[in-house]
C-alpha positions in Angstrom: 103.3 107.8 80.4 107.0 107.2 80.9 108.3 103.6 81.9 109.7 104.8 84.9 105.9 105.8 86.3 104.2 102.9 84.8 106.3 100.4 86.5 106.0 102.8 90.3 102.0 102.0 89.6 102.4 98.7 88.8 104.8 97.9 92.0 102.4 99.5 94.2 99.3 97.9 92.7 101.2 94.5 93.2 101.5 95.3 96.7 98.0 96.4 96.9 97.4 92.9 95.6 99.6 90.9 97.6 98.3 92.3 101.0 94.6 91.9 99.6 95.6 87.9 98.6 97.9 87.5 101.6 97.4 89.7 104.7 94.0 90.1 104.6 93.3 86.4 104.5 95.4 86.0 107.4 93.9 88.5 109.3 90.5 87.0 108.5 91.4 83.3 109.8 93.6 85.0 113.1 90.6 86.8 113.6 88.1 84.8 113.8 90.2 81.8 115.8 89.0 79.0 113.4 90.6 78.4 109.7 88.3 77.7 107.2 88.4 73.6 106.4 88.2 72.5 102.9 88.5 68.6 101.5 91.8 68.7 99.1 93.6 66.0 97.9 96.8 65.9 100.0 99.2 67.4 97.5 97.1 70.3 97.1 97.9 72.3 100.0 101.8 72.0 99.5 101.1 73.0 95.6 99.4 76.0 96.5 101.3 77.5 99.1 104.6 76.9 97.1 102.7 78.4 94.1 101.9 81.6 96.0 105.3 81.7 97.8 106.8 81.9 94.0 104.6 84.4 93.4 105.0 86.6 96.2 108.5 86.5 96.1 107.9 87.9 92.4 105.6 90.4 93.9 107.8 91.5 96.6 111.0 91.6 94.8 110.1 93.7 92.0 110.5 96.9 93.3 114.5 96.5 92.6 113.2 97.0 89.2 110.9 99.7 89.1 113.5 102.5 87.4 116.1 102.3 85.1 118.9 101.8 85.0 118.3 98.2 86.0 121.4 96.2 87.4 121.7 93.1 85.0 123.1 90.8 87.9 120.6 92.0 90.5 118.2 91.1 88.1 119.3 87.6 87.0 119.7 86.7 90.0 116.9 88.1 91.3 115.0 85.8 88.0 116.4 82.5 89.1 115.7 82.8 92.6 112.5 83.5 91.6 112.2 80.5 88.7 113.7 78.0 91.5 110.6 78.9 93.4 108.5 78.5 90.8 110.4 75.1 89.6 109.6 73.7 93.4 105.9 74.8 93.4 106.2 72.7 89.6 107.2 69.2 91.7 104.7 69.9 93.9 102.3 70.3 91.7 102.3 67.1 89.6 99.1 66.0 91.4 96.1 65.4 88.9 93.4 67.5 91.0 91.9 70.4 89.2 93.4 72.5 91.6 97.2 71.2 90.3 96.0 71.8 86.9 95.2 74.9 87.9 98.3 76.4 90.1 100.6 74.8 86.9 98.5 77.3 84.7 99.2 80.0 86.8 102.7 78.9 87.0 103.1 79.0 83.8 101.7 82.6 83.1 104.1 83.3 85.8 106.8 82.0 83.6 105.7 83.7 80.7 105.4 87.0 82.6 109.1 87.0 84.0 110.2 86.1 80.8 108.4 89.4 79.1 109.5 91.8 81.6 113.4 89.8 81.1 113.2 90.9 77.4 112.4 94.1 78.7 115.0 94.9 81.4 117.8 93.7 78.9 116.6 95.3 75.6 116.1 98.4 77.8 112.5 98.9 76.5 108.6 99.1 77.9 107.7 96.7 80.1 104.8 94.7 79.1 101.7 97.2 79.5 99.5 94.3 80.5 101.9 92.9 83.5 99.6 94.2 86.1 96.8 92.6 85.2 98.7 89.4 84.4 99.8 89.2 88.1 96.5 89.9 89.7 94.9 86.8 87.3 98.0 84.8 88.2 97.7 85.1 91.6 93.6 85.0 91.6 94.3 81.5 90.3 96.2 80.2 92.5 94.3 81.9 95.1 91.0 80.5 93.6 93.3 76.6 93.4 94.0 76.7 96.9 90.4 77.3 98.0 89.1 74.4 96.0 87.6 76.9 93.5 
C-alpha cells in the first residue's frame, strides 16, 4: 500500500473518529434536552475540553498532509499551532485528579505521535503505520478523563 493511500484511510478514519467522539455526543445531550451531570474536581472540565480541542485540531487539520509533496511551512506551522494547544490543555491540566493524570497521558502520546509523523513529513518517508490507532486510544482517553472514567 502506497503512503499516499494509507494516509487518505487514515484522514478519513480520523474523521470517522472525531464525529463519533465529538458530534455524536453532542447530538445525544441536544437531543435529549438534559446534559449528563458528573462530580469532577473543578479543573477537570477545563483540562478535558482543552485536551480534546488539541486533539481535534490535530484531527482536523491533517488532511493538509495526506499526499506528498508536503509543504514544510504549512506543516510547521500547522505543528506549533497544534503543540500551543496542546501546551494550554498541559497548564490546565496540573490538577492531581485521575482524570488530569489521565488527559496529560494522552497529551503526551499526542506529543509523541506529532513528533513521528514530523520525522516523517521531513525525511519524506512512511508515516507511522500505527498512527491511526494511536489517535483513536488518544482521544478514547481523554474521552474516557472527561467522563470520570
Amino acid at each position: 500500500m502506497d503512503v499516499g493511500r494509507l494516509l487518505k484511510w487514515a484522514f478519513v478514519i480520523a474523521v470517522i473518529v472525531i464525529a463519533w467522539k465529538v458530534v455524536l455526543p453532542w447530538l445525544r445531550n441536544t437531543g435529549t434536552g438534559s446534559s449528563t451531570t458528573t462530580t469532577v474536581a473543578a479543573g477537570d472540565n477545563s483540562c478535558s475540553g482543552a485536551a480534546q480541542r488539541a486533539s481535534e485540531a490535530w484531527g482536523s487539520g491533517l488532511r493538509q498532509f495526506v499526499n506528498p509533496p508536503y509543504d514544510v511551512n504549512a506543516w510547521s506551522t500547522f505543528r506549533g499551532e497544534v503543540e500551543s494547544k496542546i501546551t494550554s490543555a498541559e497548564l490546565q491540566c496540573n490538577c492531581s485528579a485521575e482524570s488530569c493524570v489521565k488527559t496529560r497521558g494522552a497529551l503526551t502520546d499526542l506529543r509523541g505521535l506529532i513528533s513521528d509523523l514530523d520525522r516523517s513529513i521531513r525525511n519524506g518517508s512512511e508515516p507511522p503505520s500505527d498512527a491511526v490507532s494511536r489517535q483513536d486510544s488518544i482521544d478514547t482517553r481523554i474521552s474516557e478523563a472527561a467522563a470520570g472514567k
